[in-house]
N, C-alpha and C positions, 0 to 999 in steps of 0.2 A: 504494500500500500504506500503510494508515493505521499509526500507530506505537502499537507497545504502550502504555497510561500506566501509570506506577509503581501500586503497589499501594498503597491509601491505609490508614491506620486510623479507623475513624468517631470512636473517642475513645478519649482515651491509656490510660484505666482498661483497654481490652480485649485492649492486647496486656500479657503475661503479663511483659516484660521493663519496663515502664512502669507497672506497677502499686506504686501505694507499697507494699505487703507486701514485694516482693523487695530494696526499700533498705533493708538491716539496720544496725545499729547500726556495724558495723564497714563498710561502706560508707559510710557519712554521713560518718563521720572520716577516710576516707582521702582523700575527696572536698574532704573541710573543708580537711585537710592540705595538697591539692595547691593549692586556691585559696591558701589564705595562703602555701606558698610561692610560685607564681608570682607573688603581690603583691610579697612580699622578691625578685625576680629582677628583677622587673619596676621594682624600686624603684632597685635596684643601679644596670640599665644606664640608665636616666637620671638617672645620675649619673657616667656613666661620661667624663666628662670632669672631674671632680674627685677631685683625690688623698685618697686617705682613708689615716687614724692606723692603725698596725699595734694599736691599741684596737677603733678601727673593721671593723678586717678579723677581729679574732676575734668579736666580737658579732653580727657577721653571718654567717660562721658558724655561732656558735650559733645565733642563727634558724633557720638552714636548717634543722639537727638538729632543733628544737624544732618546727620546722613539719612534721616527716616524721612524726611520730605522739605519742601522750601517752605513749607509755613512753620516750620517748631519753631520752637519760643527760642533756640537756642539763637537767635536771628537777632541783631539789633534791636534793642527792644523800643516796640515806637509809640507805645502807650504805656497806663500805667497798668491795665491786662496781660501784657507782654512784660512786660517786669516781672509782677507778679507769678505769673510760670515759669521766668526764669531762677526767681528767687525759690520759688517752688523746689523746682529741680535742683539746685545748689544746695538748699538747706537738707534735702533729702539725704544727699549723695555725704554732705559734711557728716550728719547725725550715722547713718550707717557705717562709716567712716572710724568714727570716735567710737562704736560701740565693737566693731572688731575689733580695735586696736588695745580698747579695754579687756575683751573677753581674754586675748592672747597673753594679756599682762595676767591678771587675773589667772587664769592656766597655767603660768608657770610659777605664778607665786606659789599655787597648792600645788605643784610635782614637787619645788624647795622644801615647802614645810613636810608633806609626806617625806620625804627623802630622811628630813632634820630628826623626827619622830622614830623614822628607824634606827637612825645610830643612836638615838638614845636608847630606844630598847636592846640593840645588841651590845651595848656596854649596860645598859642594866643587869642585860643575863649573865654576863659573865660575872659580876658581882653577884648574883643570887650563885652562880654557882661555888663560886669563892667562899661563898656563907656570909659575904658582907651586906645583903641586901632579903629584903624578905617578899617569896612569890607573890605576897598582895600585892604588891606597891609594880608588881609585874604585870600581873595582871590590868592592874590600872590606865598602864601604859600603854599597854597593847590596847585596851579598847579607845583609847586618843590615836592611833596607829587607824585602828580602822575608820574612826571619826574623820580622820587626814586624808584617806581612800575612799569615803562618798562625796568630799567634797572635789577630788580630783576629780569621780567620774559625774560631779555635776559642773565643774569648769570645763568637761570637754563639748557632755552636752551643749551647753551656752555657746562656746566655740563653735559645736559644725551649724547651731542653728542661725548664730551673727554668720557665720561663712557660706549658709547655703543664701540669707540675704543679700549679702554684700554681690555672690556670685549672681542674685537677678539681676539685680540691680546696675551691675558693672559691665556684667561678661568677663571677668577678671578672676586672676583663682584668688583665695584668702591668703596665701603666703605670697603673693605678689606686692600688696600693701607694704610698705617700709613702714618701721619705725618713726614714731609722731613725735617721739623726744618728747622733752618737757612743757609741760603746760604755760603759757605767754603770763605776764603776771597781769593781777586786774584790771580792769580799765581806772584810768583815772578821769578827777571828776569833770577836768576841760573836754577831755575824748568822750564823756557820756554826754555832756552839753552842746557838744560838736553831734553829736547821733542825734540826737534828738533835734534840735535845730535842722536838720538835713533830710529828718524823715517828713518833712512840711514843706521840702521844696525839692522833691524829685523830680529827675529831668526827663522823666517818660510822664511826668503828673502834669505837674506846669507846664514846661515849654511844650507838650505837644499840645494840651490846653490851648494854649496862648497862639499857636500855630494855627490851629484849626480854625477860633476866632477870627483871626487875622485874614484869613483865607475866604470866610464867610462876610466877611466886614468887605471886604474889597470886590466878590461878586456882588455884595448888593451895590456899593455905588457902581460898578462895569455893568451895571444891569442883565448879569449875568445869571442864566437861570442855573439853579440848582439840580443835583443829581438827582435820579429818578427816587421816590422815598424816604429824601432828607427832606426835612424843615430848617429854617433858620431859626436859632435857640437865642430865647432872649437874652439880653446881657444879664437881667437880675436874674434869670433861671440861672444861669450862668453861674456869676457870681455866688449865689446860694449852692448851687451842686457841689462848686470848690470850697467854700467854709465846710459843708459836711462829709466832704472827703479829708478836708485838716484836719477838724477834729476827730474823726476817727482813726486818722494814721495817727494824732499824738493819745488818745485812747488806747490802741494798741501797740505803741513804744513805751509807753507805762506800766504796762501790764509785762510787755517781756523782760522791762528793765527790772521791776520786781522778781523775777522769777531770777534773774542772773544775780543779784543781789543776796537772794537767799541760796544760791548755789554758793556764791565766796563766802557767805557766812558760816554753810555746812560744812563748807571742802575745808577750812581754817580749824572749825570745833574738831574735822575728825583727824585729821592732820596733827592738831595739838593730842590727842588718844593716844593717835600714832606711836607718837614723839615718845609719852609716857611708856604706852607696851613693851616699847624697846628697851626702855633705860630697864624696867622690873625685868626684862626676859634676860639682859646681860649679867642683870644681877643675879637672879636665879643658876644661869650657867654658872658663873662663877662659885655658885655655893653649890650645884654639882659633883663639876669637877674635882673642888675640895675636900666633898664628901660632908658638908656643915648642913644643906639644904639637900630636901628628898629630890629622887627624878621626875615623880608625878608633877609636881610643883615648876619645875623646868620645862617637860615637855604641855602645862597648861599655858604657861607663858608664851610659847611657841604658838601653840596655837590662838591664843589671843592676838597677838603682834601681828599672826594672819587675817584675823580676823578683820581687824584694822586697817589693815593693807588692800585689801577686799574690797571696804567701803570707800577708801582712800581713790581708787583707780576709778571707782563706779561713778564716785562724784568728779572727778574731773572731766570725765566726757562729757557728762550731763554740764560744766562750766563752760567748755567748750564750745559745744551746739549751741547754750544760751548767749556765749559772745557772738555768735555767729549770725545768730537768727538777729541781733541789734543791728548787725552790720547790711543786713538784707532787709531790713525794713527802712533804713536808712536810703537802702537804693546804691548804695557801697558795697557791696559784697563780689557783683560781677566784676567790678575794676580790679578787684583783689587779686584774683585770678584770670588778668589779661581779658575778660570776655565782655569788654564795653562793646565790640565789634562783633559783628560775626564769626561766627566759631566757622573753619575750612576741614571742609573733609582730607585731611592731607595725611 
């Protein structure tokens, strides 16, 4: 039995799905779009053995955005709509950002203190066996041993679930992220006067505002008719619309400013914790080692100092994101990151 052969076409023009008439304009770009992203995807994973700047990780990013069509927001923003998803998308990409970079700190704080925990109990055993030390206090130990071991495999959980985030969200793997280094220190109170001031005269608010008027103002006197749908906006509507868009930006520059405010207040109190767990935890080793203080006592201190450290890391992302989200309400935040402009699929 000879075998069917496929169905040929004699030339591409004749079937109906292949003919250039049916690639419309909005086909060509989606097409274009999808090349140049897979080039940015493509360009990522081999690279994906080098850490890249949390610079790095937004402007790539933006590519993606930029590459998924000519309207994303990643596009000059020409109003205060286009802002707003740009800041959107920024504040996202930061906050995900901060919370990997957290989880990973975090993760290895608990593999150290698990670690720390063991060596105390294999020098505790040897001293139970010595006759210097008694099985309670071994006992004791080992169950802080295995307290150090849920909380590792709840730092890893957090780990792959910030990681499977970060991975939507990026296209990036989690160990591509570099190191964030140390947290910027607070704002001071000119640079929060400076935000705040600035979040009341953004340049996608105002001057496109101002622009559009301007434009309107000058077809009426050229006796110029208007587009099909628009009206001409009175000036006092006008006027009225921008007082209650001021005061709802400085509304909501108040509200974030409070929330960053209470983030340096908390990240200070747990910081000062900190500071204390450690001084009692060096001191307990020392009475350890000595032999003057128990090992329970030692290895509690241990795990308190992580404990600390814990909240320590937790609260500084959450400081971060909130310095972040002032600076994007401000209408600051894309200059931060080179994207006053058009982001290039390059």
């Amino acid at each position: 039995m000879t075998e069917r052969p496929a169905p040929s076409v004699p030339n591409g023009l004749s079937n109906p799905t292949l003919h250039p008439e049916a690639f419309t304009t909005s086909a060509i770009q989606r097409h274009d779009a999808a090349s140049q992203r897979d080039a940015v995807l493509q360009r990522s994973s081999s690279q994906s053995h080098q850490a890249m700047s949390l610079a790095a990780v937004v402007r790539h990013v933006m590519a993606l955005a930029a590459c998924a069509g000519p309207s994303a927001e990643t596009q000059a923003p020409a109003d205060e709509s286009a802002l707003r998803r740009l800041n959107g998308r920024l504040d996202a990409t930061l906050d995900i950002c901060f919370q990997l970079d957290a989880a990973r700190r975090q993760l290895h704080n608990a593999i150290s203190t698990q670690r720390e925990l063991e060596t105390v109990l294999e020098m505790l055993a040897a001293r139970v066996d010595a006759g210097q030390a008694s099985p309670d206090e071994s006992r004791q130990v080992a169950s802080l041993v295995s307290f150090g071991r849920e909380k590792v495999a709840e730092a890893v959980s957090e780990w792959n679930r910030t990681g499977r985030c970060f991975a939507r969200h990026t296209r990036l793997l989690p160990t591509q992220l570099d190191g964030l280094g140390d947290t910027p220190e607070p704002l001071s109170a000119d640079e929060m006067d400076r935000l705040a001031e600035a979040c009341l005269w953004t340049p996608a608010d105002v001057h496109f505002s101002l622009r559009q008027r301007a434009n309107a103002w000058s077809q009426r006197r050229c006796g110029a008719a208007l587009e099909p749908g628009r009206a001409l906006e009175d000036f006092h509507a006008w006027i009225s619309r921008m007082e209650e868009a001021r005061s709802q930006a400085a509304a909501d520059f108040s509200a974030a400013r409070e929330t960053y405010l209470q983030c340096v207040l908390g990240l200070d109190r747990e910081h000062a914790s900190l500071v204390r767990a450690r001084s009692l935890r060096r001191s307990a080793e020392v009475g350890f080692r000595c032999r003057f203080a128990s090992a329970h006592a030692f290895a509690a201190s241990i795990v308190e100092e992580s404990r600390r450290m814990h909240s320590v890391l937790a609260l500084q992302a959450h400081r971060s994101a909130a310095r972040h989200r002032l600076y994007a309400l401000a209408g600051l935040l894309p200059s931060q990151f080179g994207l006053a402009g058009p982001v290039a699929c390059h």
